[in-house]
C-alpha positions in Angstrom: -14.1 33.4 85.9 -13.0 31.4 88.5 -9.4 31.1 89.8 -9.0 27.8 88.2 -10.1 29.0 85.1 -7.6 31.8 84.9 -4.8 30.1 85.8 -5.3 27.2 83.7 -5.9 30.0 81.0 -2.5 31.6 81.9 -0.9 28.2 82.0 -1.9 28.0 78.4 -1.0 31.2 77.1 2.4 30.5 78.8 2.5 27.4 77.1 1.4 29.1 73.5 4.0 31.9 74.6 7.1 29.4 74.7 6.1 27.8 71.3 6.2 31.0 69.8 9.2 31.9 71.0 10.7 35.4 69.1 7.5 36.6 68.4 7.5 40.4 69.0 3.8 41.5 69.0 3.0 38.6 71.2 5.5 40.1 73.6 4.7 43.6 73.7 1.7 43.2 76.2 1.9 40.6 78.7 -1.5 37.8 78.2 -4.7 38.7 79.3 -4.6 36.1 82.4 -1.4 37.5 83.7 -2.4 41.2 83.3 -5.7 39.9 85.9 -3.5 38.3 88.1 -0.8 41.0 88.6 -3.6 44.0 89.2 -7.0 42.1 89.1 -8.6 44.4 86.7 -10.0 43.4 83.6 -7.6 44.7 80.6 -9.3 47.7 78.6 -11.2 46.7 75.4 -7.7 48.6 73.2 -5.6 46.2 75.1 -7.9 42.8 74.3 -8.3 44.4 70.0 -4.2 44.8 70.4 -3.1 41.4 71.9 -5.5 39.9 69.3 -4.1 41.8 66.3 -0.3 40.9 67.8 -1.3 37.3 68.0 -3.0 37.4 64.6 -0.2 38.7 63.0 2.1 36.2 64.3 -0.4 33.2 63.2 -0.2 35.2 59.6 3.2 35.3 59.5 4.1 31.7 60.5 1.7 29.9 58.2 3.1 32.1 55.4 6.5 30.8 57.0 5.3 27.3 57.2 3.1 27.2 53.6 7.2 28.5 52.0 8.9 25.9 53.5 6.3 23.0 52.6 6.5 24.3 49.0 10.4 24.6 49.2 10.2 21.2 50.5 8.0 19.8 47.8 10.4 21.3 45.5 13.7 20.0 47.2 11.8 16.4 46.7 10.6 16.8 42.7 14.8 17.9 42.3 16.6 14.6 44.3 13.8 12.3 42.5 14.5 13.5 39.2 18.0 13.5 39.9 17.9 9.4 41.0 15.7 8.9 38.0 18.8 10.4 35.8 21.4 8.1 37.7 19.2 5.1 37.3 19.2 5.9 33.4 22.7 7.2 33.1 23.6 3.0 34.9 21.9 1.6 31.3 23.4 3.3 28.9 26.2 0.8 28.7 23.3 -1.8 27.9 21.9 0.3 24.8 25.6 1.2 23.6 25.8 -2.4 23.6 22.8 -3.2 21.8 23.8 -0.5 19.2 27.3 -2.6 19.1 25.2 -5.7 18.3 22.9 -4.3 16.1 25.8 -3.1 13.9 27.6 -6.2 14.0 25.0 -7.9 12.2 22.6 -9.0 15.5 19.1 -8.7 14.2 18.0 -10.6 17.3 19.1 -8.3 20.0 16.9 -5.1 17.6 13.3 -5.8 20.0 15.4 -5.7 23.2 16.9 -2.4 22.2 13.7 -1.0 21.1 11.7 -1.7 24.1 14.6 -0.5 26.5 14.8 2.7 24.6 10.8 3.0 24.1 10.3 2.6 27.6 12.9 4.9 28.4 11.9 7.4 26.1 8.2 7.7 27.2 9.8 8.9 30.5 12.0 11.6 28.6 15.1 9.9 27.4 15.8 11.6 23.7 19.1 10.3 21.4 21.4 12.9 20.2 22.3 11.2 17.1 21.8 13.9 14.2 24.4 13.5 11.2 24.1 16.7 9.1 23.1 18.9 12.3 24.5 21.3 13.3 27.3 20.8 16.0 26.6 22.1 20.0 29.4 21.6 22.2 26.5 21.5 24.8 25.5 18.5 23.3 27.9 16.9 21.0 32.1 15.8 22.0 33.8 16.5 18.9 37.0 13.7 18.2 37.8 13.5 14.7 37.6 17.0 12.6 38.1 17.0 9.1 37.9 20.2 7.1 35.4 21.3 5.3 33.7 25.0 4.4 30.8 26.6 6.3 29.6 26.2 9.9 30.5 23.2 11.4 28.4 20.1 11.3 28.3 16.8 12.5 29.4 14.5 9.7 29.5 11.2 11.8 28.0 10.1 15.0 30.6 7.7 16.4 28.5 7.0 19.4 25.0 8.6 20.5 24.4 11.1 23.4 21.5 11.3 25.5 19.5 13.5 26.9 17.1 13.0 29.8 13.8 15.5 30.2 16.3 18.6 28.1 19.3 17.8 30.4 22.4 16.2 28.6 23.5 13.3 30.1 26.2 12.2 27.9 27.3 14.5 24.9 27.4 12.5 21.2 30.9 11.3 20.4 31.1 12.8 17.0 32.9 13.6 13.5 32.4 17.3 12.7 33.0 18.4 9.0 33.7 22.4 8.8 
C-alpha cells in the first residue's frame, strides 16, 4: 500500500471515527491505518476479525437506533395529523348543531346540507351520540336535567348530540337522564 493510500485510508477512518462519536468497540483498538503508521507492522489477523466485529456492532446498533426513531417518528406524525383532523371537525360542529336547529324548526330545505356534511364527515369516522333509551356514560353523555325514575339510569332525552371522532369523544351528548 502506498503512503498515500494509507494515509488517505487513516484520514477516513478518522473521519468515520468523529461521526461515530461514543462508540466504545470502535475505540478499544486504534484503526488499522494508524496501528501501521505508529509501528509499521501489519495488525495480527485477531486484531483485523476484532476491529471488524467492534465496527459491526456499532453499525448494528445504530440502524436499530435509527430504524426506532424513524418508526417513533412515523408515529409522532399519524398522532399530530389525527389530532388536526379532530380540530378541523370539532370547528363544524357549530354548523351541524345549526342545521339540527333548522331542521327542528320546520327547515326541510337545509335536511341535504346537513346530510352530506355529516355523511362526508362520517365516512372519515365522525359517529353521533344521540341514543334515547341508552344507557347513560358519563364518558360520553353530560347529564343536565334528572328526573327520577327506577332502575339504572338512562338517557330519556337528548337535548343536543355528542360526537365522537374515530372512538374519541369529542363533545359529550347534552342529555335528560330518567333513573
Amino acid at each position: 500500500m502506498s503512503d498515500e493510500a494509507a494515509a488517505d485510508l487513516a484520514d477516513e477512518e478518522l473521519s468515520n471515527e468523529e461521526a461515530a462519536e461514543g462508540l466504545t468497540d470502535a475505540e478499544a483498538e486504534p484503526p488499522v491505518a494508524e496501528q501501521i503508521e505508529e509501528t509499521g507492522e501489519l495488525p495480527s489477523f485477531e486484531e483485523l476479525l476484532s476491529q471488524r466485529d467492534g465496527y459491526l456492532n456499532d453499525l448494528q446498533r445504530v440502524t436499530a437506533e435509527f430504524a426506532n426513531y424513524r418508526r417513533k417518528a412515523a408515529e409522532r406524525q399519524q398522532e399530530t395529523k389525527a389530532m388536526a383532523a379532530a380540530d378541523i371537525v370539532e370547528r363544524v360542529l357549530p354548523v351541524l348543531d345549526a342545521c339540527d336547529a333548522a331542521v327542528a324548526q320546520g327547515a326541510t330545505d337545509v335536511v341535504p346540507i346537513r346530510d352530506a356534511l355529516f355523511g362526508a364527515l362520517e365516512k372519515e369516522g365522525l359517529a353521533k351520540l344521540d341514543d334515547p333509551g341508552a344507557p347513560f356514560d358519563p364518558n360520553c353523555h353530560e347529564a343536565v336535567v334528572h328526573e327520577p325514575g327506577e332502575g339504572e339510569a338512562v338517557i330519556a332525552e337528548v337535548l343536543r348530540a355528542g360526537y365522537e371522532w374515530n372512538s374519541r369523544v369529542l363533545r359529550p351528548a347534552m342529555v335528560k337522564v330518567r333513573g
